[in-house]
PyMOL CGO cylinders between C-alpha atoms (Angstrom):
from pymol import cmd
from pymol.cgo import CYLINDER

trace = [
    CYLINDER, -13.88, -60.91, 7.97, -17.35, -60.53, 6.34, 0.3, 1, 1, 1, 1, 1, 1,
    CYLINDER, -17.35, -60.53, 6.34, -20.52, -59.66, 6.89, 0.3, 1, 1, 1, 1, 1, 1,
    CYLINDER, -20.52, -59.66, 6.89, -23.34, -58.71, 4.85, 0.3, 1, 1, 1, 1, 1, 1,
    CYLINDER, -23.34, -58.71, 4.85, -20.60, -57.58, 2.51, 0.3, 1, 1, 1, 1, 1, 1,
    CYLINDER, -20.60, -57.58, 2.51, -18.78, -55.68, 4.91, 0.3, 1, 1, 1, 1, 1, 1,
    CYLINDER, -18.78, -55.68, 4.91, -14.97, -55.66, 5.40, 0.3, 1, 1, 1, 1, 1, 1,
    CYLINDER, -14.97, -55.66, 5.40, -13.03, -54.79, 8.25, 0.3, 1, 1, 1, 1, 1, 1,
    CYLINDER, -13.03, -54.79, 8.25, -9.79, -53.11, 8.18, 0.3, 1, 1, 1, 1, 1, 1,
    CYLINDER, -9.79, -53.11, 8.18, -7.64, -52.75, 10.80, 0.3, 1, 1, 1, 1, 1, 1,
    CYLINDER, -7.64, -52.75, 10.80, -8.98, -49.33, 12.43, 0.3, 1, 1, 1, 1, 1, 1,
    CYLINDER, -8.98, -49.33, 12.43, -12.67, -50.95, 12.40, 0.3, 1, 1, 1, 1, 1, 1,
    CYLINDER, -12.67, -50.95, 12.40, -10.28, -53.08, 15.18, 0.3, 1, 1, 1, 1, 1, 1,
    CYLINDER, -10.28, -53.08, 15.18, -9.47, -50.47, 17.09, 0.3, 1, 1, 1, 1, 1, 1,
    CYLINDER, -9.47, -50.47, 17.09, -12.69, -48.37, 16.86, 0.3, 1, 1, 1, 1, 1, 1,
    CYLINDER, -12.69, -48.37, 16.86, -14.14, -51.78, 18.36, 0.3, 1, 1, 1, 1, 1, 1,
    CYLINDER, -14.14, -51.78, 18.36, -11.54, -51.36, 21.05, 0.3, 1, 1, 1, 1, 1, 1,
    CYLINDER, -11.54, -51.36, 21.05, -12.11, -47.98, 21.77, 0.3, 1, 1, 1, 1, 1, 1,
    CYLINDER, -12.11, -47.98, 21.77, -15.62, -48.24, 22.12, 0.3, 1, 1, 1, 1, 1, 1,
    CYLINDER, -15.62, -48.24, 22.12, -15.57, -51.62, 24.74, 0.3, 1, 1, 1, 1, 1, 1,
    CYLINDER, -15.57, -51.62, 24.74, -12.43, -49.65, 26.97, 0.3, 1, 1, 1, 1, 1, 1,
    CYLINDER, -12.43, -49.65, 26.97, -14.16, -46.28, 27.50, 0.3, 1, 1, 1, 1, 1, 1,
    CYLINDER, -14.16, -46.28, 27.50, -17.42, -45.89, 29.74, 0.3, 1, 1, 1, 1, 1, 1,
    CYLINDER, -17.42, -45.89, 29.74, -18.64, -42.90, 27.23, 0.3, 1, 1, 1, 1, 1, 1,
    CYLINDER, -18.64, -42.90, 27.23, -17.88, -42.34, 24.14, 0.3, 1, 1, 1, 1, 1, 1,
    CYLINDER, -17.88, -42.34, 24.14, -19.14, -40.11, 20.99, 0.3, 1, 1, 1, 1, 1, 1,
    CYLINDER, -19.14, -40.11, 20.99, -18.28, -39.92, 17.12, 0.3, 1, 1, 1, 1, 1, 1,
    CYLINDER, -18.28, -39.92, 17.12, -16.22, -36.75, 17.88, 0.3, 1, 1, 1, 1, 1, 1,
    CYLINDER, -16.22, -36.75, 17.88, -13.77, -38.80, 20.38, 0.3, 1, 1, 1, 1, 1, 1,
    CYLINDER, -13.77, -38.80, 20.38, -13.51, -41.76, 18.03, 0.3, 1, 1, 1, 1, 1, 1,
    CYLINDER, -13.51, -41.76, 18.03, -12.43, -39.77, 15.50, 0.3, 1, 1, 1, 1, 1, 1,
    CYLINDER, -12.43, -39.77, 15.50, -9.90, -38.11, 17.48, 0.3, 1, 1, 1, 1, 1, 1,
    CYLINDER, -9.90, -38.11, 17.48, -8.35, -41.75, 18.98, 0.3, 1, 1, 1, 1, 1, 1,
    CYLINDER, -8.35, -41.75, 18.98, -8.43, -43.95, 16.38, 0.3, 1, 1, 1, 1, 1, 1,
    CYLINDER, -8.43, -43.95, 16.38, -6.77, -41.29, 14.22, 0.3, 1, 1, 1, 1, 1, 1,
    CYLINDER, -6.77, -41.29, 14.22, -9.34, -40.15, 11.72, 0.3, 1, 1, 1, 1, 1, 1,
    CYLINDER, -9.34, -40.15, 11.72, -8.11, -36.83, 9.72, 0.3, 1, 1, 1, 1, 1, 1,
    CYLINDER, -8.11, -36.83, 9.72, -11.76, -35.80, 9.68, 0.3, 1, 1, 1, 1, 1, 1,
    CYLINDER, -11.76, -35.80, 9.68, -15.26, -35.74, 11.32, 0.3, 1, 1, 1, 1, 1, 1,
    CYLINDER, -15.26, -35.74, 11.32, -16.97, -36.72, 8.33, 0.3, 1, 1, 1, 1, 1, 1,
    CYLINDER, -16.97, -36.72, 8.33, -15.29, -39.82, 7.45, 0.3, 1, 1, 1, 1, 1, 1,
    CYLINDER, -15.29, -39.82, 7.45, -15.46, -41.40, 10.83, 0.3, 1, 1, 1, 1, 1, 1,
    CYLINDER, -15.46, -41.40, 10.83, -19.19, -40.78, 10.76, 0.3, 1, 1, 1, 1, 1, 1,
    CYLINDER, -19.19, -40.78, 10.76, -19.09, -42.94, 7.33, 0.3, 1, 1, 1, 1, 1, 1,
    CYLINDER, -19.09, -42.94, 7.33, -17.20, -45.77, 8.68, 0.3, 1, 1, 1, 1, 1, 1,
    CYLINDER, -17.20, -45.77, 8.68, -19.29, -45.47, 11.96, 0.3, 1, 1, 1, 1, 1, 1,
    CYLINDER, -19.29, -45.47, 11.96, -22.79, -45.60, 10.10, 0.3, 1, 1, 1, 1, 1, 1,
    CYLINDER, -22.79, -45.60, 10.10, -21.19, -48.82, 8.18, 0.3, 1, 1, 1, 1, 1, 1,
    CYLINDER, -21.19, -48.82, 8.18, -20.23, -50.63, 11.34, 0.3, 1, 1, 1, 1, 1, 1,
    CYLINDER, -20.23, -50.63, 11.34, -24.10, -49.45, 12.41, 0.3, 1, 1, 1, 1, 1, 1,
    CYLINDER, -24.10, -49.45, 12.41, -25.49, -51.37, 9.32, 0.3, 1, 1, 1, 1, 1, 1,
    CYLINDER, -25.49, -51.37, 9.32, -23.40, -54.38, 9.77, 0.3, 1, 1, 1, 1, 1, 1,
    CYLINDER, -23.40, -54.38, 9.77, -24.30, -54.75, 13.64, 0.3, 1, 1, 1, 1, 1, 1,
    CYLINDER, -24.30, -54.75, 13.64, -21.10, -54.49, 15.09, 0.3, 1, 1, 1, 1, 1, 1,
    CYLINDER, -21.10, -54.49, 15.09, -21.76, -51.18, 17.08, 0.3, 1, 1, 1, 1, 1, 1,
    CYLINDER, -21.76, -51.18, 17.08, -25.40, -49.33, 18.24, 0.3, 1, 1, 1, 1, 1, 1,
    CYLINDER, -25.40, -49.33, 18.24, -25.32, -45.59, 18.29, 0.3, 1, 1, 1, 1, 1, 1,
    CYLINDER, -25.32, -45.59, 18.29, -27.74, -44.22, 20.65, 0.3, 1, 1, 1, 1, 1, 1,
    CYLINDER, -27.74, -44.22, 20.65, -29.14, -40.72, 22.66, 0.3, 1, 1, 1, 1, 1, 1,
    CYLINDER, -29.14, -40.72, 22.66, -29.26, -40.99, 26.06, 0.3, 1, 1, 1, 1, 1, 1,
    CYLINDER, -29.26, -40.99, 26.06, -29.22, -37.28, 26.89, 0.3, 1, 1, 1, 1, 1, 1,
    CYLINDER, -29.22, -37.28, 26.89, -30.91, -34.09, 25.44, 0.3, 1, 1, 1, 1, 1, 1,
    CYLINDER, -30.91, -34.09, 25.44, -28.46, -32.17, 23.86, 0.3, 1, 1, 1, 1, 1, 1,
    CYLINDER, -28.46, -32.17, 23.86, -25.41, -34.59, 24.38, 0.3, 1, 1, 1, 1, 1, 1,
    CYLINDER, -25.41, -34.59, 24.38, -24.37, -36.11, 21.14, 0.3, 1, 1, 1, 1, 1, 1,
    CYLINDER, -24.37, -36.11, 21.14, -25.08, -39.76, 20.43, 0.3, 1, 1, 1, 1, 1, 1,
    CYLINDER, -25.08, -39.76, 20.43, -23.18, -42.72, 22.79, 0.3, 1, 1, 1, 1, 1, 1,
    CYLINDER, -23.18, -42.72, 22.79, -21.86, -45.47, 20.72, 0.3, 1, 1, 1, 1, 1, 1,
    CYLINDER, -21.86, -45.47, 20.72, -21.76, -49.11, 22.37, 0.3, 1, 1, 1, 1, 1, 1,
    CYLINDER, -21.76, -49.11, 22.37, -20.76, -52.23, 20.84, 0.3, 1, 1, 1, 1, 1, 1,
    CYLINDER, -20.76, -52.23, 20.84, -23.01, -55.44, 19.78, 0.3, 1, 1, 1, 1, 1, 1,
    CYLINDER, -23.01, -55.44, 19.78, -22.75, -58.89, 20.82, 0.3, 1, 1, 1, 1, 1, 1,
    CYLINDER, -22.75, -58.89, 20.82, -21.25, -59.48, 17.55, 0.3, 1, 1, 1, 1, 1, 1,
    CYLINDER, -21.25, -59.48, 17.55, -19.07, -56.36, 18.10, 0.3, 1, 1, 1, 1, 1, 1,
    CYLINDER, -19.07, -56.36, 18.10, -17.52, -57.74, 21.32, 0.3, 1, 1, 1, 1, 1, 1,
    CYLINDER, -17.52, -57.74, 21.32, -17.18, -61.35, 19.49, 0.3, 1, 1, 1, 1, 1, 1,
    CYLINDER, -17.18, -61.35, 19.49, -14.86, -59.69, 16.93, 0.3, 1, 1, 1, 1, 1, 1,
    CYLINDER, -14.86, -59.69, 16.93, -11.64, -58.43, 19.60, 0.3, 1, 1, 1, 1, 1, 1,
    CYLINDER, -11.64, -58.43, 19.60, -13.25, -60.79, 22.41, 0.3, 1, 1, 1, 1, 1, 1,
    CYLINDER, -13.25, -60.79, 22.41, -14.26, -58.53, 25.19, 0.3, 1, 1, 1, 1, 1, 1,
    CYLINDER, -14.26, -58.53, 25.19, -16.25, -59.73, 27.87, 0.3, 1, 1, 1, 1, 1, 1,
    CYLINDER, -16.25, -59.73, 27.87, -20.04, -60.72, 27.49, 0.3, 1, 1, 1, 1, 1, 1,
    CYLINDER, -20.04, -60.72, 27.49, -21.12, -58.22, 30.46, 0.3, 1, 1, 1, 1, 1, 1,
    CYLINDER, -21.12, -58.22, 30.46, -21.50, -54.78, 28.75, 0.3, 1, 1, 1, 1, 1, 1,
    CYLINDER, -21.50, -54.78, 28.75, -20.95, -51.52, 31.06, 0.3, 1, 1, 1, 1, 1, 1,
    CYLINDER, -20.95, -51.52, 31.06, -24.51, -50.26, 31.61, 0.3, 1, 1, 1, 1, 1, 1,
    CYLINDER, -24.51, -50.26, 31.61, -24.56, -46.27, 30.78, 0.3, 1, 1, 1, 1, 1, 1,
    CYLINDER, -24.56, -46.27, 30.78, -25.40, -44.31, 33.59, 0.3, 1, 1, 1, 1, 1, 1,
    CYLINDER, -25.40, -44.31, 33.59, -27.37, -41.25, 32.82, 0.3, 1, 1, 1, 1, 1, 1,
    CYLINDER, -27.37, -41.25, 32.82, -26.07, -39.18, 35.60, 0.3, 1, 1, 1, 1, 1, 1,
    CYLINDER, -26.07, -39.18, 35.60, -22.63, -40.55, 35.00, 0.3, 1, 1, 1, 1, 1, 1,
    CYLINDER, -22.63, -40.55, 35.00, -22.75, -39.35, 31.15, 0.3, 1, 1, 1, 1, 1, 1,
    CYLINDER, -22.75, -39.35, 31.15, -21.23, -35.99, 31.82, 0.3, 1, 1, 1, 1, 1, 1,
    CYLINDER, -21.23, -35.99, 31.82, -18.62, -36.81, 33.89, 0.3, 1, 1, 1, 1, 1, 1,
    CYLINDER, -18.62, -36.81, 33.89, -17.70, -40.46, 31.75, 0.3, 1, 1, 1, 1, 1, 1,
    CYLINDER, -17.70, -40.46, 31.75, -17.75, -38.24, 28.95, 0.3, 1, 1, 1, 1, 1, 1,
    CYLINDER, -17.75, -38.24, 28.95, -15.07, -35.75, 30.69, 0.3, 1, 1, 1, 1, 1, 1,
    CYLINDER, -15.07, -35.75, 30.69, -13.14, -39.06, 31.58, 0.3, 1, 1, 1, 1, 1, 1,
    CYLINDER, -13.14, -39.06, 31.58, -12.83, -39.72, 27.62, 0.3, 1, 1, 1, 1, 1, 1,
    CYLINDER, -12.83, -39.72, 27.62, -11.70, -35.82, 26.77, 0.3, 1, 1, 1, 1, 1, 1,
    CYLINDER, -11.70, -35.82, 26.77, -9.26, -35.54, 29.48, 0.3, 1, 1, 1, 1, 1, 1,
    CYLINDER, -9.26, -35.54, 29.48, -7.65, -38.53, 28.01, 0.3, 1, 1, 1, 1, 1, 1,
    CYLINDER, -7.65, -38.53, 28.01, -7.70, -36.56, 24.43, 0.3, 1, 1, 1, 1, 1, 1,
    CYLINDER, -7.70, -36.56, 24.43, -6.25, -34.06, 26.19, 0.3, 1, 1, 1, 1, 1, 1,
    CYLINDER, -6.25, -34.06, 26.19, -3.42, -35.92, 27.71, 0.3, 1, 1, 1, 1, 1, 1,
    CYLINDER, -3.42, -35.92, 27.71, -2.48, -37.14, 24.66, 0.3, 1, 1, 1, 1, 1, 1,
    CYLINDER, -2.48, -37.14, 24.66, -1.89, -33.88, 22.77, 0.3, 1, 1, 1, 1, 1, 1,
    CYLINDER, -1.89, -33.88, 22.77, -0.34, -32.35, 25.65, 0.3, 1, 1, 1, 1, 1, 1,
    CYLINDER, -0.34, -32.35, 25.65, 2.26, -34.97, 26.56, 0.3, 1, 1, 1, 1, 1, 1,
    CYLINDER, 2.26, -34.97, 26.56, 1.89, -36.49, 23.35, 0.3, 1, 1, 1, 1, 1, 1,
    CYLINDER, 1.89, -36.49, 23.35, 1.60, -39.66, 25.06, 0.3, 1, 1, 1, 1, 1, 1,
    CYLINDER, 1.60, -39.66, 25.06, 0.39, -42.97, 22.69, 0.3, 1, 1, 1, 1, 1, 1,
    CYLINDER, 0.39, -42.97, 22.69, -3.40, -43.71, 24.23, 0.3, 1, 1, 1, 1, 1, 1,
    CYLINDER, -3.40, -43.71, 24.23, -1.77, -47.41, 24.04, 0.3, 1, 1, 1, 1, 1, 1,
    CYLINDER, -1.77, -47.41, 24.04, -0.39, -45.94, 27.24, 0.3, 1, 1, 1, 1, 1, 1,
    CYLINDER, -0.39, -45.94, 27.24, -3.30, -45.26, 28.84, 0.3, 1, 1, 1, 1, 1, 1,
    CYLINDER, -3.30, -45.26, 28.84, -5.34, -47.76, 30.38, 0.3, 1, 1, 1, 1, 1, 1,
    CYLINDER, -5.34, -47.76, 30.38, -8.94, -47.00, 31.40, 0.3, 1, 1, 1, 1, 1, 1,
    CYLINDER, -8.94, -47.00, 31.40, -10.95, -47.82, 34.59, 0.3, 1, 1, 1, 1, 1, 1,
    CYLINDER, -10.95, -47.82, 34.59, -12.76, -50.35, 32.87, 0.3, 1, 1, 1, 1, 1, 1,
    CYLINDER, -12.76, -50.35, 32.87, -9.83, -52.13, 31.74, 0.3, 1, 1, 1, 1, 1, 1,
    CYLINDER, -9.83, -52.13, 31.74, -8.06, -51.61, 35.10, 0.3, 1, 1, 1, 1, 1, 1,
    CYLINDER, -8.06, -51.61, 35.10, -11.10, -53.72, 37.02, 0.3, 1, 1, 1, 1, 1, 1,
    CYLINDER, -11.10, -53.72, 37.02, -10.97, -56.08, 34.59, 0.3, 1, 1, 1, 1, 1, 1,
    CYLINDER, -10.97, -56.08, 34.59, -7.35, -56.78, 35.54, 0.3, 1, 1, 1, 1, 1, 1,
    CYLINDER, -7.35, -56.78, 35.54, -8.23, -56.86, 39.03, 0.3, 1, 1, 1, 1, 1, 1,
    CYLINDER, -8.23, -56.86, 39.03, -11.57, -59.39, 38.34, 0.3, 1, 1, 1, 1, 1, 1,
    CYLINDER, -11.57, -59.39, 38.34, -15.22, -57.91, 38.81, 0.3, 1, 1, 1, 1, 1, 1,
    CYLINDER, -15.22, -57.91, 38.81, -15.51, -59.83, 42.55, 0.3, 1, 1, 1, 1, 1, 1,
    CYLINDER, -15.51, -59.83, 42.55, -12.69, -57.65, 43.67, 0.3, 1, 1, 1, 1, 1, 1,
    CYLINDER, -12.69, -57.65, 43.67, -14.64, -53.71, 43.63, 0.3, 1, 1, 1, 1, 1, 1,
    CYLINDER, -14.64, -53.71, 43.63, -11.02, -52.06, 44.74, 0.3, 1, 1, 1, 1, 1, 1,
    CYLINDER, -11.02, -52.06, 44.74, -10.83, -48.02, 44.08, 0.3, 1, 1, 1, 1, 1, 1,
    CYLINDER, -10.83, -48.02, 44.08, -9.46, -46.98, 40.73, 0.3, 1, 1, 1, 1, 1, 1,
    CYLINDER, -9.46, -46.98, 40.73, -9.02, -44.13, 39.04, 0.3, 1, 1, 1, 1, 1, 1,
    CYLINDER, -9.02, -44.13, 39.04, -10.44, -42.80, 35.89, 0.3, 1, 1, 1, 1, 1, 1,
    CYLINDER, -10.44, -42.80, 35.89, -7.50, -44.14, 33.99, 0.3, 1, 1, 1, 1, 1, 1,
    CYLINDER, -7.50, -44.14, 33.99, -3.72, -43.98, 34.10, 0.3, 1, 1, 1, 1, 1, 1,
    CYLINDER, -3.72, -43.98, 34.10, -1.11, -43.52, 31.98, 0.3, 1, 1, 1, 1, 1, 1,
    CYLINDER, -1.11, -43.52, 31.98, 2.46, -43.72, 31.40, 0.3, 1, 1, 1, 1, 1, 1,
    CYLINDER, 2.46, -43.72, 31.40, 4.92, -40.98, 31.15, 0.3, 1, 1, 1, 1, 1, 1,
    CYLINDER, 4.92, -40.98, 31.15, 8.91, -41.16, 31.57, 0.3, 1, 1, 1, 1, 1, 1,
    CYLINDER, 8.91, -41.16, 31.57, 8.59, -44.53, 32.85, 0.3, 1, 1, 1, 1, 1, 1,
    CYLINDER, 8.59, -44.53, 32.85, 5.90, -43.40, 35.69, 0.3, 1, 1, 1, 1, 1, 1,
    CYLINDER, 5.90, -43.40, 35.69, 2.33, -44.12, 36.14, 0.3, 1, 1, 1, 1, 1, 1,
    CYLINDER, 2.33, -44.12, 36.14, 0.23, -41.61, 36.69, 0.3, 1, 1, 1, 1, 1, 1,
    CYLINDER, 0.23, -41.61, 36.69, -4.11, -41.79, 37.41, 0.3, 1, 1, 1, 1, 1, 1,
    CYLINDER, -4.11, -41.79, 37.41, -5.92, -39.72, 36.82, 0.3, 1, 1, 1, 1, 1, 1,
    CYLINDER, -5.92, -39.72, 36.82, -9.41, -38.33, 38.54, 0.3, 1, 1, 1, 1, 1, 1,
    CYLINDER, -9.41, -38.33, 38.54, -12.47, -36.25, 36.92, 0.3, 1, 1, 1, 1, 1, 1,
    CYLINDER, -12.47, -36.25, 36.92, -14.14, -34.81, 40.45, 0.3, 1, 1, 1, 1, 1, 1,
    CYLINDER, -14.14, -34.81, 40.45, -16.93, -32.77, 39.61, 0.3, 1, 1, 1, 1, 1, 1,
    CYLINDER, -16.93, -32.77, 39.61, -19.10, -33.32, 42.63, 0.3, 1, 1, 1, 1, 1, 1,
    CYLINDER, -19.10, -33.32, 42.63, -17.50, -32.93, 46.19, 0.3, 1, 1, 1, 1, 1, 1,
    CYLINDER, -17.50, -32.93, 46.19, -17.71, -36.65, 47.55, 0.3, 1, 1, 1, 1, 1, 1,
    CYLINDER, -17.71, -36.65, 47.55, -17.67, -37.17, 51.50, 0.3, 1, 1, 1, 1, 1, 1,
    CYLINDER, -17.67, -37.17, 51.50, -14.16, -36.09, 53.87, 0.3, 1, 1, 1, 1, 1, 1,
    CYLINDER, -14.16, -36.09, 53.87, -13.26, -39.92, 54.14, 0.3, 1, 1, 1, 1, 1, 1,
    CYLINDER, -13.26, -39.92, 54.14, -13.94, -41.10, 51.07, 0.3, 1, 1, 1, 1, 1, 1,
    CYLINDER, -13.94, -41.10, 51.07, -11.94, -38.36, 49.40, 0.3, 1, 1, 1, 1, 1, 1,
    CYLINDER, -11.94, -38.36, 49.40, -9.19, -38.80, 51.71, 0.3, 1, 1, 1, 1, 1, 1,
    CYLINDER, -9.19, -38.80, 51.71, -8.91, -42.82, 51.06, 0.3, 1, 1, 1, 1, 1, 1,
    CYLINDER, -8.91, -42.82, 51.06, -9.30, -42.25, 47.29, 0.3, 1, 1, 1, 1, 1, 1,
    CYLINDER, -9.30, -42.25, 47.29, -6.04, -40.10, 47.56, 0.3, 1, 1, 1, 1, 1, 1,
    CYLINDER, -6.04, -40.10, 47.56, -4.35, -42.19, 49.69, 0.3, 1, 1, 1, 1, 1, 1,
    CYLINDER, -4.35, -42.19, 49.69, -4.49, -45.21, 47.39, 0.3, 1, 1, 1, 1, 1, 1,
    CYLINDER, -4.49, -45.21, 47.39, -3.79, -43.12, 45.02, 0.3, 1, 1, 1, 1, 1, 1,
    CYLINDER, -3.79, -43.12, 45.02, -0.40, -42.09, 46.47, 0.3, 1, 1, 1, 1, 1, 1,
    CYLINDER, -0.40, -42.09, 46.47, 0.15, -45.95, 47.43, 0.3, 1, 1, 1, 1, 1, 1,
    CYLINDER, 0.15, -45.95, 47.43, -0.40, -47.21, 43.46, 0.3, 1, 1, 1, 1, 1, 1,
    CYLINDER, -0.40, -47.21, 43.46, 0.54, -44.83, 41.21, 0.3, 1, 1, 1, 1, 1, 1,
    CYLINDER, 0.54, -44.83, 41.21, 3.53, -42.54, 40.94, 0.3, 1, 1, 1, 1, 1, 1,
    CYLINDER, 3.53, -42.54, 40.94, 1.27, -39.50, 40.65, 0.3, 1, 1, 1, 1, 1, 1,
    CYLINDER, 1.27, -39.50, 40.65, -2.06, -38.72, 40.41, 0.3, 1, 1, 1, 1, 1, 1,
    CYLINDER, -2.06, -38.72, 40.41, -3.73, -35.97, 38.55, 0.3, 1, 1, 1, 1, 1, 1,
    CYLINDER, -3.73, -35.97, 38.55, -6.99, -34.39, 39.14, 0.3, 1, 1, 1, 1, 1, 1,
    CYLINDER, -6.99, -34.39, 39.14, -9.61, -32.86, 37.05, 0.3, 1, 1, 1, 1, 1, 1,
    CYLINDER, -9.61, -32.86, 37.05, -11.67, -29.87, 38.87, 0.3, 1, 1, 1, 1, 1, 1,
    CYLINDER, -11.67, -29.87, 38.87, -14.73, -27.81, 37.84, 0.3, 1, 1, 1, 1, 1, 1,
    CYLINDER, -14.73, -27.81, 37.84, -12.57, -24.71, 38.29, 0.3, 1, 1, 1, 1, 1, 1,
    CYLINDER, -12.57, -24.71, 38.29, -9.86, -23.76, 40.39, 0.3, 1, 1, 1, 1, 1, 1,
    CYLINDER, -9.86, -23.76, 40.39, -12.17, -22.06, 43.48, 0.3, 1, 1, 1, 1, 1, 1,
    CYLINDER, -12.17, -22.06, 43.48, -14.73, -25.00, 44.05, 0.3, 1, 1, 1, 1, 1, 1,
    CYLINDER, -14.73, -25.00, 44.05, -14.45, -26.87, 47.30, 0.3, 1, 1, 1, 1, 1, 1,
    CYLINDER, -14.45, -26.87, 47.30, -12.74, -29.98, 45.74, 0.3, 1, 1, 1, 1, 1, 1,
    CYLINDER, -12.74, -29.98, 45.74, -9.78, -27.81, 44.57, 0.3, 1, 1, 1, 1, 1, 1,
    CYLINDER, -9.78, -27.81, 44.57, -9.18, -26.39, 47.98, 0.3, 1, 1, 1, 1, 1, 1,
    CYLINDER, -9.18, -26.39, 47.98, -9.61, -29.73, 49.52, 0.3, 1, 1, 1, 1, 1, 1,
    CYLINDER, -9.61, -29.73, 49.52, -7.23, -31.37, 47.09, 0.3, 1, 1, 1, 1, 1, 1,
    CYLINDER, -7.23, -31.37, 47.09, -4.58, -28.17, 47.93, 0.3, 1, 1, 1, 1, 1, 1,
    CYLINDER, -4.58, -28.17, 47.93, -4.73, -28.64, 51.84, 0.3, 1, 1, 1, 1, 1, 1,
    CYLINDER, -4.73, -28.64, 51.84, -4.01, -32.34, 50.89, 0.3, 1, 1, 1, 1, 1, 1,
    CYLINDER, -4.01, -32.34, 50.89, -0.55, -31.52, 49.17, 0.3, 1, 1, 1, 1, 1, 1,
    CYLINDER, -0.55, -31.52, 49.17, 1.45, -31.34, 52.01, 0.3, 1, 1, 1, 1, 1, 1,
    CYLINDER, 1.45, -31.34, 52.01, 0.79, -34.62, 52.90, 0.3, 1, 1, 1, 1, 1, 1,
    CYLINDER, 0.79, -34.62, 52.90, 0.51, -36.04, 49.29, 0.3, 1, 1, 1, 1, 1, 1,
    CYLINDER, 0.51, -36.04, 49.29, 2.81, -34.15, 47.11, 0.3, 1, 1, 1, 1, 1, 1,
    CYLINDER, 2.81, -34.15, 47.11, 2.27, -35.90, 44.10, 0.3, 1, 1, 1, 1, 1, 1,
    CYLINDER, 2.27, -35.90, 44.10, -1.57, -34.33, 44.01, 0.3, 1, 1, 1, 1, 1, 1,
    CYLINDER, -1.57, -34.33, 44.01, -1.62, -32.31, 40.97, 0.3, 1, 1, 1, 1, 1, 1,
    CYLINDER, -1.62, -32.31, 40.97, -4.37, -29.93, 39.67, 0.3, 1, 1, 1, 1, 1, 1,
    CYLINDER, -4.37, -29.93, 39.67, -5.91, -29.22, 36.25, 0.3, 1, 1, 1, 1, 1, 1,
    CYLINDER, -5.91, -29.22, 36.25, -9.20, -27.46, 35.97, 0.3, 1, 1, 1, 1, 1, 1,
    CYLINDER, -9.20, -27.46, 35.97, -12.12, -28.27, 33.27, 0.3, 1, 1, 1, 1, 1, 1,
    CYLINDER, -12.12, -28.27, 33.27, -11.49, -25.66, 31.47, 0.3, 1, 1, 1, 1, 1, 1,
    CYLINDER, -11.49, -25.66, 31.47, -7.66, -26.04, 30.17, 0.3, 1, 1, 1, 1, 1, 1,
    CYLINDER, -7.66, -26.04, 30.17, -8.98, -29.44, 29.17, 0.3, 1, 1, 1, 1, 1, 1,
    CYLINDER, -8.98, -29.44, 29.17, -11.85, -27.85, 27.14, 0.3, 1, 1, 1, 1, 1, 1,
    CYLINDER, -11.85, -27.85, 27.14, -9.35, -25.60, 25.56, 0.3, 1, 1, 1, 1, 1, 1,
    CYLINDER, -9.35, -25.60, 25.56, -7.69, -28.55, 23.57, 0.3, 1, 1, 1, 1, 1, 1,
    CYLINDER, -7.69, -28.55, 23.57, -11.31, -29.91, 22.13, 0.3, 1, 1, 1, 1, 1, 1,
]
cmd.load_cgo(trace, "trace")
């Protein structure tokens, strides 16, 4: 397809993708889903999808690298739903964790992110009028699902305790992201593993170490 002389190939497809399924992400992630062998040339097909309208790139945040979102016309192009996520400023930092622990469990586990389906995607499946608990995203590995969960603010005894319990009811494990391995959500989550053995614990930094 055309416009104003531009052509898409098939990655400008997935870029497109990538963009609608994730709640936050940068020009550094793109490149690092859709494949890209470099920084630089994602920025060039980025900055043409800019000029042709299909995407906006935006700063939200001082200091956080831009947020790309897609147009009207973007969404048109691989049919995504009219309502657009609105960006959350103090959700940018974690949604942006969300997006890098994903990275992350791809390299590890080497693990296709066709295998991984996102939050966004997961409501969508469920239909907006239903506001169930989800994780961050889940993915598959060895024939099990797994969700995952970036905690980096301690949220109340109950609700914590019914997050992992749905967790344990849906999914065949469920991971957790912590801010380090001595913060109050890390000792919570360990108490918790006697009851829920599936609970498993990474901290931010091992996830850091594969940017």
């Amino acid at each position: 397809m055309d416009k104003e002389g531009f052509r898409f190939v098939e990655r400008d497809y997935k870029i497109l993708r990538e963009i609608d399924r994730w709640r936050i992400i940068t020009g550094r992630q793109i490149a690092e889903i859709t494949g890209f062998t470099g920084q630089r040339a994602c920025d060039r097909r980025l900055k043409k999808l800019i000029q042709a309208k299909y995407i906006t790139r935006q700063k939200y945040l001082y200091g956080f690298p831009n947020i790309y979102s897609l147009t009207n016309a973007g969404r048109i192009i691989i049919q995504a739903p009219k309502s657009s996520t609105q960006i959350r400023l103090e959700q940018i930092i974690h949604d942006s964790y969300v997006t890098d622990t994903a990275i992350y469990i791809r390299k590890k586990f080497d693990i296709p992110f066709s295998d991984i389906t996102t939050e966004k995607e997961l409501h969508r499946k469920d239909g907006f009028s239903n506001r169930i608990h989800r994780p961050d995203f889940v993915y598959l590995k060895n024939s099990k699902t797994i969700c995952v969960e970036v905690e980096l603010t301690m949220k109340t005894k109950s609700r914590f305790e019914n997050n992992i319990s749905a967790n344990f009811e849906n999914y065949d494990g469920q991971l957790w992201i912590v801010p380090d391995i001595k913060c109050n959500i890390t000792k919570f989550l360990i108490e918790h593993q006697n009851i829920y053995p599936d609970i498993s614990i990474i901290t931010l930094d091992e996830v850091k170490s594969n940017e």
